[in-house]
N, C-alpha and C positions, 0 to 999 in steps of 0.2 A: 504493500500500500504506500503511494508515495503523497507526502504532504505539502501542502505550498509553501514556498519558501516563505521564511521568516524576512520581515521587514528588516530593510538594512535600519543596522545603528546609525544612533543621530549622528551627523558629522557637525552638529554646533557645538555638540559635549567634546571635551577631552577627558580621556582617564590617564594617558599618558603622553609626554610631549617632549622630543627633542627637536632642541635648535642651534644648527649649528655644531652638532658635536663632533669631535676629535680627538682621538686617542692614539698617543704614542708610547711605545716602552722603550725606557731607555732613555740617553742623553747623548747632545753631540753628534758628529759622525759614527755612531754604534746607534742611533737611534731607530726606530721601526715605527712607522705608522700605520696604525690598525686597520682606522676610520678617520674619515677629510670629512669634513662639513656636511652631516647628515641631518637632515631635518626632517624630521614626521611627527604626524600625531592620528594617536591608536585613539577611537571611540570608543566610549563605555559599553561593555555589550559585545565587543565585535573578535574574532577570528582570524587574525592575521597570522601568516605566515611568512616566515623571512627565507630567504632560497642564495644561492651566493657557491661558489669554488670555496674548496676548502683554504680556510685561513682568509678570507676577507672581513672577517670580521666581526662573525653573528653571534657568536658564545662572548665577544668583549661588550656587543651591543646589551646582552642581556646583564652582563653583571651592572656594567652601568646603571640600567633600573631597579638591578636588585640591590644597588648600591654597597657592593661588594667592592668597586672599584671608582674611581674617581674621573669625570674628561678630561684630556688635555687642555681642551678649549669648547667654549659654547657651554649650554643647559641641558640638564634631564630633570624632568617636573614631573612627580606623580601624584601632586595635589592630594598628598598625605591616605593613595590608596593602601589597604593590604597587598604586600606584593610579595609570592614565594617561588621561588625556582626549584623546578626537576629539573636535577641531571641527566646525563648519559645513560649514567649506572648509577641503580637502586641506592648502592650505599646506604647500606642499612646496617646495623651493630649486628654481627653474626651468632653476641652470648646472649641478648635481648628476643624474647618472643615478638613476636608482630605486633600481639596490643602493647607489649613493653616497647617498642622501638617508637609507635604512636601516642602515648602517654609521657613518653621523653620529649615529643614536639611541644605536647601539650605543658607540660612544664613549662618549657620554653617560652609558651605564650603568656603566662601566667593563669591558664586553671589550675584551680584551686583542684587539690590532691581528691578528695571526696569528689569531685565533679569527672576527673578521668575516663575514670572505666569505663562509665557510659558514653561518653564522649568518643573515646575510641573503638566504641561496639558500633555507634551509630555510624562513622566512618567507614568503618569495615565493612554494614553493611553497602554505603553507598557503593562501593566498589566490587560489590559482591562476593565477599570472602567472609562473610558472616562465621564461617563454620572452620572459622584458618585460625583463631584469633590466637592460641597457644602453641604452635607450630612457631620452629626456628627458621629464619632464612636460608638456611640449607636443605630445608623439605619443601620448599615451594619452586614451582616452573617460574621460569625466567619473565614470562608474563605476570604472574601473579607476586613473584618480588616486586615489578614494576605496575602493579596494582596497588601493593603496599607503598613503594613510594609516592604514589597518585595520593592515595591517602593522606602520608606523611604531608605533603605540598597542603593539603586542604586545610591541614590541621593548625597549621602556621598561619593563616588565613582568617580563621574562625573566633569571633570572640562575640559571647553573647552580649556585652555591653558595648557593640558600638552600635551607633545609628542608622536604623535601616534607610537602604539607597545608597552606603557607603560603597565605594567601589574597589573589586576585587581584581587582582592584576595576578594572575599565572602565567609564570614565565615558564618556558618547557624547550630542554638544550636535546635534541637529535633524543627524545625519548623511547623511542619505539627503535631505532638504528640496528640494531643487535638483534633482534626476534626475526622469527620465521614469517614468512607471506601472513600465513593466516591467522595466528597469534596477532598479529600486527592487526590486520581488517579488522577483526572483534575488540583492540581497544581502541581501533578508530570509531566505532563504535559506543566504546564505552566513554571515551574523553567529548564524543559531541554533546550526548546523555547529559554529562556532570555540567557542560559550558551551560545546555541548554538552564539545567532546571534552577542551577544557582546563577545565574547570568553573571558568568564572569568574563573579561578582560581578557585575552588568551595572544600570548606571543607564542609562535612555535618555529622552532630553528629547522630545520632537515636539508636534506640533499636530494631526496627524495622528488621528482617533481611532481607527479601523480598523487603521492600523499598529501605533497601542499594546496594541488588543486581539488581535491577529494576533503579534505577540512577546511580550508579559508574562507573568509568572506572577499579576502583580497591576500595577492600573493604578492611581496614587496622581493626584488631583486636587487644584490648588490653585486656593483664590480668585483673584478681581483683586486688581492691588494695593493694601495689601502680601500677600505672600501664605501663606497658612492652607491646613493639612489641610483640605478640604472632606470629601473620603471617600477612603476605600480597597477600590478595587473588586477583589476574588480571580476571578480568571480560569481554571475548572476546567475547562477544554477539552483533548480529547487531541492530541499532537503528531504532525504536524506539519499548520499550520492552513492555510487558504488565506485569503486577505483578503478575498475575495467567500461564502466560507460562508455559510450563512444565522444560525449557530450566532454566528458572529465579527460579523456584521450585526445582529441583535438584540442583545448587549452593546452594539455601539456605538452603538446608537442608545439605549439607555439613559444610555449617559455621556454623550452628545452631551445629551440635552435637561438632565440634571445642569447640566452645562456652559452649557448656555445659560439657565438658570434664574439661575447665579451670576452669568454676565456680565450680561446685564438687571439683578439684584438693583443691581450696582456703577454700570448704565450704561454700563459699558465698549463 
């Protein structure tokens, strides 16, 4: 059954914003620049994907928001959202249970010890692992680790005393990258599910180009590096897509030759 697409996010809101940003590591002639003068702004509500050769820049763009890292030059503005980033990989404590491992997030946020447990049940169940919760990270498939840290990300997020309408910023670095074809479609799946019903903010890195046109509401590309706005592809397709459509196959194969126009240009 396929549903009509969801109304794009406003684009008069911002939930997050750069301007101008720039990032280099290093000093002097040993320096390296990441990103040259980047400017966007992600709507509250909305699915964007960041698509790019390896090393231009998309895991530096994401720490910047998660302010793990600082610009060289220009702003990142998250107008004081919740913002949490998944990794790569799970990275989860291997002597920690699963609710143990999401009860330590929780901590983190400041719930209160007596408020946990449920907290991390109800988590678990969102992600469907209601029935995992005492299982070590070594008894779970490689999807369902990165189930738990779907979780983890949510739980960093969540705090019953702020103001509803506050806006929620998940940031998400090549999460799916590692899994199999179709372990991957079922959390494609499962990540539209959680954007939908909690309407959060969603950055997501990959390489992928099909995946990024299969989840987006808009696929943003960047040069080699350093790395530069190339284009910003709007992704007007109804929900919910399948990665093999012909619909999601034609876009990708547009961004794909984009992309490979750049990468040739740089030589990369």
């Amino acid at each position: 059954m396929t549903q009509a697409a969801t109304a794009a996010p406003s684009r008069t809101a911002t939930a997050v914003r750069l301007a101008g940003v720039s990032k280099a590591f290093g000093t002097g002639s040993s320096s390296l620049l990441a990103l040259d003068q980047v400017s966007l702004d992600f709507a509250p509500g909305e699915f964007t994907c960041l698509l790019g050769a390896s090393g231009c820049g998309k895991s530096t763009l994401l720490n910047l928001v998660a302010a793990l890292d600082r610009p060289s030059a220009g702003t990142v503005d998250t107008g004081g959202a919740r913002v949490a980033l998944m990794f790569q990989e799970p990275a989860l404590f291997p002597w920690l249970t699963v609710t143990g491992n999401l009860e330590l997030a929780l901590k983190m946020r400041g719930v209160p010890r007596r408020d946990r447990r449920a907290r991390a049940a109800a988590l678990l169940d969102s992600v469907h692992l209601g029935g995992f919760a005492k299982k070590r990270p070594h008894q779970l498939s490689g999807g369902m680790r990165q189930r738990v840290a779907l979780a983890r990300a949510l739980a960093l997020t969540e705090d019953e005393r702020d103001e509803e309408g506050k806006s929620t910023v998940l940031l998400m670095d090549e999460p799916f990258g590692a899994l199999d074809a179709m372990t991957r479609d079922l959390l494609h799946d499962e990540i539209e599910r959680i954007w939908r019903t909690r309407n959060l903010t969603v950055l997501f890195v990959t390489h992928n180009v099909r995946e990024a046109v299969r989840l987006g509401d808009r696929v943003v590309l960047l040069s080699s590096r350093p790395g530069r706005v190339v284009q910003d592809f709007p992704v007007p397709m109804e929900r919910p897509r399948r990665i093999d459509s012909p619909e999601v196959s034609a876009l990708a194969a547009t961004i794909t030759d984009r992309l490979r126009e750049e990468v040739g240009r740089h030589g990369a």
